[in-house]
VEXDREN-2710 file (C-alpha; in Angstrom, 1 decimal):
% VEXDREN-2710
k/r/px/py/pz
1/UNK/11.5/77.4/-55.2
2/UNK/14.4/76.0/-57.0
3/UNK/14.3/74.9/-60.3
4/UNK/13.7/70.8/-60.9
5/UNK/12.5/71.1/-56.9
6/UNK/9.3/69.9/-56.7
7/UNK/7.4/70.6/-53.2
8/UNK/4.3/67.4/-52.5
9/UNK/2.0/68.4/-49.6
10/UNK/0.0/66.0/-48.1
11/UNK/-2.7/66.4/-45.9
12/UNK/-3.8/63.4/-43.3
13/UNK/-7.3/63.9/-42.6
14/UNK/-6.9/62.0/-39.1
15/UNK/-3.8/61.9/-37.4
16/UNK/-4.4/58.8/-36.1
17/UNK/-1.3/56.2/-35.8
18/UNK/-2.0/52.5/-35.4
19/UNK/0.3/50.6/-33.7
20/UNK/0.7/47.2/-33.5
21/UNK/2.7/45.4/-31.5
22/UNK/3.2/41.4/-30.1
23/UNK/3.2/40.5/-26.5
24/UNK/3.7/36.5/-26.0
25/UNK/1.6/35.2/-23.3
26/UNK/4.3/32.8/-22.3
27/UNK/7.4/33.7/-22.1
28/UNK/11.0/31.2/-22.0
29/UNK/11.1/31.3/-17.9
30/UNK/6.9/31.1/-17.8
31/UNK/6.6/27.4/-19.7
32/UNK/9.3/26.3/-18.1
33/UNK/7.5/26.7/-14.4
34/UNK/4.6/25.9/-16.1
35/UNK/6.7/22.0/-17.3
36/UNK/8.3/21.8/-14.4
37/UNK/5.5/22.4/-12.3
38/UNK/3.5/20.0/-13.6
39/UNK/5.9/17.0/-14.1
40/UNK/6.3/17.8/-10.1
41/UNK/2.6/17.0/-9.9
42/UNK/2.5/14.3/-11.8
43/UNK/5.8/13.0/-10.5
44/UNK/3.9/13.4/-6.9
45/UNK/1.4/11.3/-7.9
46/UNK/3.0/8.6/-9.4
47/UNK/5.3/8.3/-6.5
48/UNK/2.2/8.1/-3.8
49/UNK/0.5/5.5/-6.6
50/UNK/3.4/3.1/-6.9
51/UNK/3.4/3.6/-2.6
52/UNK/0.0/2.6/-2.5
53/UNK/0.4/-0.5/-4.8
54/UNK/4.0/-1.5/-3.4
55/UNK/2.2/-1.6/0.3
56/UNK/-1.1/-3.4/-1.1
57/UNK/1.7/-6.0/-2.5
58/UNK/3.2/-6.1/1.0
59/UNK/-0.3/-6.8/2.3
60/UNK/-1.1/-9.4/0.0
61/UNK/2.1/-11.7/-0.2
62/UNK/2.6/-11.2/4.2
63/UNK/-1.8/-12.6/4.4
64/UNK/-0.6/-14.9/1.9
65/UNK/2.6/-16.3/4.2
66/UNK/0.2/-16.3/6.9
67/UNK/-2.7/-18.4/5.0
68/UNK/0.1/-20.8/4.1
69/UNK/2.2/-21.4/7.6
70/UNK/-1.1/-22.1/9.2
71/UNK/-2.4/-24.1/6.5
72/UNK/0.7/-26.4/6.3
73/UNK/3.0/-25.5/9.7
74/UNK/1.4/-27.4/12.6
75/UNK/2.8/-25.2/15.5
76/UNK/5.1/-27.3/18.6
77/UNK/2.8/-28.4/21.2
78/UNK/2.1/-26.0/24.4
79/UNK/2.6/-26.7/27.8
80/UNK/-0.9/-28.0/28.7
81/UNK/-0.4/-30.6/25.3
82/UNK/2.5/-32.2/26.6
83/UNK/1.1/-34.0/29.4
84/UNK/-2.3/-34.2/28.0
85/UNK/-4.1/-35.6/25.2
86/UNK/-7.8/-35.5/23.7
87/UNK/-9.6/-38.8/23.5
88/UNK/-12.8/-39.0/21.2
89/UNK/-14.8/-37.6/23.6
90/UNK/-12.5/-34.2/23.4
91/UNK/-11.8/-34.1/26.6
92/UNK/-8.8/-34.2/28.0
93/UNK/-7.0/-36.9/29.6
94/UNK/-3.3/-37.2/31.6
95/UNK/-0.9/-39.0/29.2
96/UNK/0.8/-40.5/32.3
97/UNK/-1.8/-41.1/34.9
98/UNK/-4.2/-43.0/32.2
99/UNK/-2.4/-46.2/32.8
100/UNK/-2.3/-45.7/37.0
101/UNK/-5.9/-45.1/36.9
102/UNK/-6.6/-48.4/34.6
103/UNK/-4.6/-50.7/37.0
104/UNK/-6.2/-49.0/39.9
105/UNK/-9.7/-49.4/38.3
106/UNK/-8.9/-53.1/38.3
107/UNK/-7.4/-53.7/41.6
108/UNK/-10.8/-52.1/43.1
109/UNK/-13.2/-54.7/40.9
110/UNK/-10.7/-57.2/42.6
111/UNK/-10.9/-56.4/46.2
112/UNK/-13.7/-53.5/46.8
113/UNK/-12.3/-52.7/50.2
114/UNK/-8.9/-51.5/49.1
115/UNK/-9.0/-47.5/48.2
END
């Protein structure tokens, strides 16, 4: 040994080292899937939502129309209205032979032994 050289021995009684270290549990690329996946989710959803309640809309404004035009809108007369009519009895009766049948109602009261 020099002189002014000190010598230190140290004993370790276990040579045991502890490490620690960090891990993350997410990393950058892992919350971004994570984000993006679920705004993909929710964005699914809200798009099949809004779907649902623009086509219940739909629904409800067409049964609406419908209610209303039948309601108000009286619809041109058909074929079998335009030479018919309904008298109190509903029944119906020719608009143009009504008048023939009258006169020829009267001519047999008048002489029974024309048909």
């Amino acid at each position: 040994m020099n002189k002014g050289e000190i010598r230190v021995r140290i004993y370790i009684r276990s040579p045991e080292v502890i490490v620690m270290s960090h891990k993350p549990l997410y990393t950058g690329m892992d919350i971004f899937s994570y984000i993006g996946g679920l705004m993909g989710c929710w964005l699914g959803i809200s798009v099949w939502a809004f779907t649902d309640i623009a086509e219940t809309t739909t629904q409800t404004v067409i049964d609406f129309l419908n209610q209303y035009v039948k309601r108000f809108h009286h619809p041109p007369p058909t074929q079998n209205q335009l030479f018919f009519k309904r008298n109190h009895h509903s029944t119906l009766v020719s608009k143009y032979s009504n008048k023939s049948i009258r006169v020829a109602k009267k001519q047999r009261k008048k002489n029974p032994e024309v048909i």
